[in-house]
LUMVODO-236044 format. One record per atom (N, C-alpha, C): x, y, z; residue in one letter; atom name. Coordinates in steps of 0.1 Angstrom, whole numbers. Each point is the difference from the previous one (the first is absolute). Layout:
BEGIN
     u     v     w aa at
     X     Y     Z  a CA
...
***
This chain:
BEGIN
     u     v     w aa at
     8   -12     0  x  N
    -8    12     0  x CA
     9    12     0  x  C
    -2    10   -16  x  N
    12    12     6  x CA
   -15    11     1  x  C
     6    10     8  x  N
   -10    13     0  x CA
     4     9    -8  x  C
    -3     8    -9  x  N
    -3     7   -12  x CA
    -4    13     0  x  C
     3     7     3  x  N
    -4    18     1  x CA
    -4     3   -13  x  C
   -12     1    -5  x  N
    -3    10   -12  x CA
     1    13    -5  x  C
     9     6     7  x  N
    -2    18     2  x CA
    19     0    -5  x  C
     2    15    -5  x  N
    10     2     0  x CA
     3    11    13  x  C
    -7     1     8  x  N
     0     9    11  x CA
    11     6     5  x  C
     9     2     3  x  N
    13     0    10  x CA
    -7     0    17  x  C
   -15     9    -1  x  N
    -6     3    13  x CA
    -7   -14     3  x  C
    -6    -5    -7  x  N
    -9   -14     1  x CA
    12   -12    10  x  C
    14    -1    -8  x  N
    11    -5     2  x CA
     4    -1    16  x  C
     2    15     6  x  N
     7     6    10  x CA
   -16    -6     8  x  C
   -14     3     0  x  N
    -9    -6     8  x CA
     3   -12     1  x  C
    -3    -8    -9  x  N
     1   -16     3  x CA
    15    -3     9  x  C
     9     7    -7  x  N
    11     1    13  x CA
    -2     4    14  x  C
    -9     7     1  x  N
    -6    -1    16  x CA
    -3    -8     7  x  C
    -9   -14   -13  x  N
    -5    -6     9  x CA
    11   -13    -1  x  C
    14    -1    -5  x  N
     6    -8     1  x CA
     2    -9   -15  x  C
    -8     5    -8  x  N
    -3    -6   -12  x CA
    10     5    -9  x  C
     8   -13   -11  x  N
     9     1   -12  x CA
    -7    -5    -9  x  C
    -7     8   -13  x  N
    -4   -10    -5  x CA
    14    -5   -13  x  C
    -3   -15     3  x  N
     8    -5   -15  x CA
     2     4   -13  x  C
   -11     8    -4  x  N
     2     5   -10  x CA
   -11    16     1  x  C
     4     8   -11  x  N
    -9     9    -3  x CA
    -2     5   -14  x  C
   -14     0    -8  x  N
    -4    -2    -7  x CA
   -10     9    -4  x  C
    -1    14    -6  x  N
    -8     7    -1  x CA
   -11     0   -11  x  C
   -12    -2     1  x  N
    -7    -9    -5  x CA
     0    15   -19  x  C
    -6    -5    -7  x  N
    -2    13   -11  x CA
   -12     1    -6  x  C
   -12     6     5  x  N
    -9     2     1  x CA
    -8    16    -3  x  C
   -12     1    -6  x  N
    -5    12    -6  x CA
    -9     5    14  x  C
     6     8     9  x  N
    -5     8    11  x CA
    -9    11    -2  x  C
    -1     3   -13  x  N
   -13    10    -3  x CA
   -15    -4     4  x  C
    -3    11     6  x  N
   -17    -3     9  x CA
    -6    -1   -11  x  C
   -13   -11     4  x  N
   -13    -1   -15  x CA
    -5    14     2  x  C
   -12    -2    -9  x  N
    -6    13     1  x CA
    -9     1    13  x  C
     1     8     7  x  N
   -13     3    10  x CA
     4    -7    13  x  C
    14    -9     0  x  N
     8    -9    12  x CA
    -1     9    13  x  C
    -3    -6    12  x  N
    -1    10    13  x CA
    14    -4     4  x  C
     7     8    10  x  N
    13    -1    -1  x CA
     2   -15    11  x  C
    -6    -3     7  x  N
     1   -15    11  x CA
    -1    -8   -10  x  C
   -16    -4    -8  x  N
     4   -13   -11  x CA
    11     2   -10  x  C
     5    10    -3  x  N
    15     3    -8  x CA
    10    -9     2  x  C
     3     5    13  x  N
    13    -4     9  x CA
    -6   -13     5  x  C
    -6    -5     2  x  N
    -3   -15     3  x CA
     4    -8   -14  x  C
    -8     3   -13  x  N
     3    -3   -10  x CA
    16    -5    -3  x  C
     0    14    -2  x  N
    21     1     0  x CA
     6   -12     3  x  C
    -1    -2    15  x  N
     4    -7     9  x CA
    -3   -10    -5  x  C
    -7    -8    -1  x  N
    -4   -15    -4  x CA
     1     0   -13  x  C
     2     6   -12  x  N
     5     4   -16  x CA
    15    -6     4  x  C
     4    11     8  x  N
    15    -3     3  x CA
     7   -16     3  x  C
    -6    -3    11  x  N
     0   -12     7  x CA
     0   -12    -9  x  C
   -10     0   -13  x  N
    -2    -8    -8  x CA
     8    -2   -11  x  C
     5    11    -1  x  N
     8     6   -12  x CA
    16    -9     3  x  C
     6    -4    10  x  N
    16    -3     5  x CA
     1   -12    -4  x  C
     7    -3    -2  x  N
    -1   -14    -9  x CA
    10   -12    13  x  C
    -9    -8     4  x  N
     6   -11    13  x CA
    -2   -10    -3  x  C
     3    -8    11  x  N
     2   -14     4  x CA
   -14    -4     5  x  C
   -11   -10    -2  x  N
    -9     1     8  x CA
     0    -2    15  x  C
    13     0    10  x  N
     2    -5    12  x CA
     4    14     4  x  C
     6    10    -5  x  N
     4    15     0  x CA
   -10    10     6  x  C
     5     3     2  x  N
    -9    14     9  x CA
     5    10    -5  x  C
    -7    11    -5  x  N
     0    14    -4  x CA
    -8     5     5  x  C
     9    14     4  x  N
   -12    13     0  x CA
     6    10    -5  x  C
   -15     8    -3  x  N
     2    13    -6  x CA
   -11     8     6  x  C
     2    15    -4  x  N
    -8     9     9  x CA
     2    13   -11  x  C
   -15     5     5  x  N
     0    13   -10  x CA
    -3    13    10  x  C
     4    13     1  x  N
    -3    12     4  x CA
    -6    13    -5  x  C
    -7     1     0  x  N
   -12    11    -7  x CA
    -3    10    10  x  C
     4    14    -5  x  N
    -4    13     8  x CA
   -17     4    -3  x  C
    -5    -2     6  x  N
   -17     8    -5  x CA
    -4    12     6  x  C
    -2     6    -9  x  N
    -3    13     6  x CA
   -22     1    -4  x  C
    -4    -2     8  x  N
   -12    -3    -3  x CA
    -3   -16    -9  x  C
    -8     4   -12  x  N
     5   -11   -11  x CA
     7    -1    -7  x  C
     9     9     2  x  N
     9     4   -12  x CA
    17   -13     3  x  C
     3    -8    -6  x  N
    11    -6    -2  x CA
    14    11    -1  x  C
    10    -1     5  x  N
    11     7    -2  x CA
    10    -7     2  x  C
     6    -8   -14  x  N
     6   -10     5  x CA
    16     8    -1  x  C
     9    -9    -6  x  N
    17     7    -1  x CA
    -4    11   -10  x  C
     7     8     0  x  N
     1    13   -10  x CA
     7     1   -11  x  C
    -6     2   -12  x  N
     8     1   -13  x CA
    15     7     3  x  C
     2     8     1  x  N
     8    13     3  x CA
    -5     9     9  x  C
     8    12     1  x  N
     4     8    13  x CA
   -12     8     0  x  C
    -4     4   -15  x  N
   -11     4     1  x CA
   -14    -4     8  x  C
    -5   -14    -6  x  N
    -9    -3    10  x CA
     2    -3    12  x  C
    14    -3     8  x  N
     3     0    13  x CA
    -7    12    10  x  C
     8    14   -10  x  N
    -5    10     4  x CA
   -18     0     2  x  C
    -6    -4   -14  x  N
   -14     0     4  x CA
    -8    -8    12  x  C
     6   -11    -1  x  N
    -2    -7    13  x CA
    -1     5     9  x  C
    13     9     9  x  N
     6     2    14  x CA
   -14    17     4  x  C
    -1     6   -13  x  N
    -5    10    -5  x CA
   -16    -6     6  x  C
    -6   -12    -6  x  N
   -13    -2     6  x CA
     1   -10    11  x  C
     7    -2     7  x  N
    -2    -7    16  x CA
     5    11    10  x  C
     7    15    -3  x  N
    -1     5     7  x CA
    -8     6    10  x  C
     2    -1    13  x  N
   -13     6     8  x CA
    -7   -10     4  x  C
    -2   -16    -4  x  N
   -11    -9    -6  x CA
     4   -13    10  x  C
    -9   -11    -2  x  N
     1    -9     5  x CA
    -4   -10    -9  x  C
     4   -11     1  x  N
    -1   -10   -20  x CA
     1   -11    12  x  C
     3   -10   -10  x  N
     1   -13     5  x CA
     8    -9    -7  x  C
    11    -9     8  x  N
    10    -4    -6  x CA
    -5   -17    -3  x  C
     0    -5    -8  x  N
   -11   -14    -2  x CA
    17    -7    -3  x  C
     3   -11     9  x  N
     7   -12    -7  x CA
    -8   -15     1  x  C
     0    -4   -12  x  N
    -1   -15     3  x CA
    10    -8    -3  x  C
     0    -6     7  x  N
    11   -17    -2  x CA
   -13   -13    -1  x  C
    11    -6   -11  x  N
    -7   -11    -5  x CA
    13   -14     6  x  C
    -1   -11     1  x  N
    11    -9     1  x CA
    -8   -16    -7  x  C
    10    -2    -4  x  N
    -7   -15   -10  x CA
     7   -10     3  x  C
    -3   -13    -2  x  N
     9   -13     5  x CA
   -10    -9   -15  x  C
     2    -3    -7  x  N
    -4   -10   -13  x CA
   -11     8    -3  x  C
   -11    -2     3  x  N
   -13     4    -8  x CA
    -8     6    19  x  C
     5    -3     6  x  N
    -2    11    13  x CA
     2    13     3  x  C
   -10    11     4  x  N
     1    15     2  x CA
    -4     0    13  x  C
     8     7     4  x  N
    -1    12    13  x CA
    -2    13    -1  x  C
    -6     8     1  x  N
     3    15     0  x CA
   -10     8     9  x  C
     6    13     5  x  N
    -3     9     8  x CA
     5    16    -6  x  C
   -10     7     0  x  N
     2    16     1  x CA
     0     6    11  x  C
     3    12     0  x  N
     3     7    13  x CA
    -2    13    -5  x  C
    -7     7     2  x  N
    -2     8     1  x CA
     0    18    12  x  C
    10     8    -4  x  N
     8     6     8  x CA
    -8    14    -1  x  C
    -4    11     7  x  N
     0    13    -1  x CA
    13    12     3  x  C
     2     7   -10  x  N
     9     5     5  x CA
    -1    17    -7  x  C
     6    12    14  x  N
    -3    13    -4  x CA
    14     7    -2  x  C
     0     6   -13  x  N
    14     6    -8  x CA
    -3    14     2  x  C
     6     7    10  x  N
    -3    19     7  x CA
     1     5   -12  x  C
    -4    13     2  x  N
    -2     8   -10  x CA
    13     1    -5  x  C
     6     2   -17  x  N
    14     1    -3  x CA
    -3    14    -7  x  C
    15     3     2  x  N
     5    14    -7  x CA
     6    -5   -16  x  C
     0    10   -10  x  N
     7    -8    -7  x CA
    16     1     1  x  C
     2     2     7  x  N
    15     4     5  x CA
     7   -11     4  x  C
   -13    -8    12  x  N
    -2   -17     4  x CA
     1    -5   -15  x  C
   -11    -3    -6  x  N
    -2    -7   -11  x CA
    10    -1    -8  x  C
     7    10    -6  x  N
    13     2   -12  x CA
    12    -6    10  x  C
     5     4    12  x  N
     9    -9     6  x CA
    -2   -17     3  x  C
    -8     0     2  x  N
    -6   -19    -1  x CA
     1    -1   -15  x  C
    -7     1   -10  x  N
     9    -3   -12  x CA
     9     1    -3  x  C
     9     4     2  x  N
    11     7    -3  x CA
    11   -15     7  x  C
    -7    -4     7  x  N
     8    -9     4  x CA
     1   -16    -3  x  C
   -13     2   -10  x  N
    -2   -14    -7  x CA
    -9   -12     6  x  C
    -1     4    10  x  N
    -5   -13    11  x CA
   -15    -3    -3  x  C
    -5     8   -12  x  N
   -18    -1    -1  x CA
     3    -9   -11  x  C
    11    -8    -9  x  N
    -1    -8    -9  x CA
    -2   -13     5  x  C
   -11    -5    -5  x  N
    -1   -13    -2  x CA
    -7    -5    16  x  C
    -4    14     2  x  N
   -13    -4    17  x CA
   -15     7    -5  x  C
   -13   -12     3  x  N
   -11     5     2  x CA
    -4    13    -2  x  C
    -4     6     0  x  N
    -4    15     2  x CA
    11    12    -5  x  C
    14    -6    -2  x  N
     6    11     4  x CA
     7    -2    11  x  C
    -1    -6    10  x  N
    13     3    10  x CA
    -1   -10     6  x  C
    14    -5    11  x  N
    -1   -11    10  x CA
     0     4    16  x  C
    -6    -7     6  x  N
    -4     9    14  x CA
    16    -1     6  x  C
     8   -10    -4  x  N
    12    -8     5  x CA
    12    11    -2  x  C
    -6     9    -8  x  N
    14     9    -3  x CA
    -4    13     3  x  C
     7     9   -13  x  N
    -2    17     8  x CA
   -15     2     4  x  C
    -9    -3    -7  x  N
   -13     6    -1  x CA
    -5    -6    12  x  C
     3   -10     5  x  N
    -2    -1    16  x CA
    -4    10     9  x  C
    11    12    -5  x  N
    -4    12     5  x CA
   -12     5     6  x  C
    -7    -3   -16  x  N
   -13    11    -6  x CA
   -17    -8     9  x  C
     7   -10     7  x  N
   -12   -13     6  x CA
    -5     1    17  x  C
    -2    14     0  x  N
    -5    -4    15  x CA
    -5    -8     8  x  C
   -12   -10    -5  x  N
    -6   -12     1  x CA
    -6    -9    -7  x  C
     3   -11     3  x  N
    -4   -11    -3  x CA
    -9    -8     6  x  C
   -12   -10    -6  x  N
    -2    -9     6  x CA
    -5   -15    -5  x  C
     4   -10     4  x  N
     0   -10    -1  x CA
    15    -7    -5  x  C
     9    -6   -10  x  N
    12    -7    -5  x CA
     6     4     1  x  C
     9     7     2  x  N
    17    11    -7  x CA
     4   -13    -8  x  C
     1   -11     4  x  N
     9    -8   -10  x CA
    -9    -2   -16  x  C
   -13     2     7  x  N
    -7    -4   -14  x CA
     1    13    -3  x  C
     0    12     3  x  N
     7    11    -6  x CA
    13     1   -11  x  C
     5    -7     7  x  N
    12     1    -5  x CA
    -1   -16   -13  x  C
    -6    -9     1  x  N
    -2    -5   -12  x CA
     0   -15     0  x  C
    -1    -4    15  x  N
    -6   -17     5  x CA
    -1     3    16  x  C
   -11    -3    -1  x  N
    -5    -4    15  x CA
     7    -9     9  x  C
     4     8    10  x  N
    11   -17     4  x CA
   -13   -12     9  x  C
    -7     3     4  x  N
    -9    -5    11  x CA
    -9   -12   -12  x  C
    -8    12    -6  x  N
   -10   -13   -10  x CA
    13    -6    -5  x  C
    13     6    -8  x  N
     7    -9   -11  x CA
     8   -15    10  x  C
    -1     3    10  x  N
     4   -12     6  x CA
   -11    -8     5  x  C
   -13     6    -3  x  N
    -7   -12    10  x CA
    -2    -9   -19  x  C
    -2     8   -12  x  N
    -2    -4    -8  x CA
    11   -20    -8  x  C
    17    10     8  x  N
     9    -6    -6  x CA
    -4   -15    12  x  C
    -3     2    13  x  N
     0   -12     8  x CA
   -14   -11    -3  x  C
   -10     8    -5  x  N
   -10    -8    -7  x CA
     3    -4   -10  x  C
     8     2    -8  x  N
     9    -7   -19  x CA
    10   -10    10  x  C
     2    -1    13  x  N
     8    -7     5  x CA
    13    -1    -2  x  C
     3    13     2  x  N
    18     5     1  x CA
     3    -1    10  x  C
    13    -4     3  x  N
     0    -5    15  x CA
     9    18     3  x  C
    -7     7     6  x  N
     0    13     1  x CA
     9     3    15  x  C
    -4    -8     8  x  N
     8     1    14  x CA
    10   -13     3  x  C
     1    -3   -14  x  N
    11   -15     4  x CA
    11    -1    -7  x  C
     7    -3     5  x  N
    15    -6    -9  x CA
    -7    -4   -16  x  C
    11     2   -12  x  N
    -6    -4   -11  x CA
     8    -8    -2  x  C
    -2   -12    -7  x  N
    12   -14    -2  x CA
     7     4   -17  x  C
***
């Protein structure tokens, strides 16, 4: 049995490393992430997640997971940003605001699914664009949900949160381990 990470994360990586987890391999699945028409942003990112999951190509004794993160600002989807431009527009419409950070993790073992969302609230203070152009400026809004990672500078801009920081930041450690111990990874044991 090897475990399989589907994400090219580096953040996905460093969680699972929290909870003591290497996986054997990692394998980013390549998959069409654009919302259907009219998609609410929770069935999106559930979708994702299980697209993903399905998508990695294993062993049927193998365990994989993958996990998807979606910024919602109402209904609106705000996934990674083309460029700096829509970064800007992003950071531009959560300012002041409170959105919702949706991750789901999906984990597979042959023709077996697990999965859990988690669903996060979180409030980004009013920004200057003085804030905003220095947070770009620094690159860190590439290739994160919304526009930014709570994990780095824009941390700043987050007076509160409620519910996951880890699912914030882009795997739940709590559901993703009750998930990986129901796929029956031996999660708290020696691995042979």
């Amino acid at each position: 049995m090897a475990f399989i990470l589907g994400s090219g994360s580096p953040r996905r990586l460093d969680l699972l490393a929290q909870l003591g987890v290497q996986p054997d391999a990692v394998r980013p699945p390549d998959i069409d992430e654009d919302p259907l028409k009219g998609e609410l942003p929770r069935p999106y990112c559930v979708r994702i997640a299980r697209e993903k999951v399905q998508a990695v190509e294993a062993a049927p004794d193998d365990i994989v997971l993958c996990a998807d993160t979606t910024v919602a600002l109402g209904r609106r989807i705000m996934g990674k940003p083309a460029d700096v431009g829509e970064a800007a527009e992003f950071l531009h419409a959560l300012s002041g605001r409170r959105h919702r950070v949706i991750t789901a993790v999906a984990v597979r073992q042959g023709d077996k699914l697990w999965e859990r969302d988690v669903v996060s609230q979180v409030k980004i203070k009013r920004l200057s664009d003085v804030e905003i152009n220095a947070y770009l400026a620094t690159g860190d809004w590439q290739g994160k949900a919304g526009g930014y990672a709570i994990q780095g500078p824009a941390g700043a801009f987050i007076p509160w949160i409620s519910g996951s920081f880890t699912g914030i930041v882009g795997l739940p450690l709590s559901e993703t381990a009750g998930l990986l111990q129901a796929a029956g990874y031996p999660l708290y044991q020696e691995r042979t």
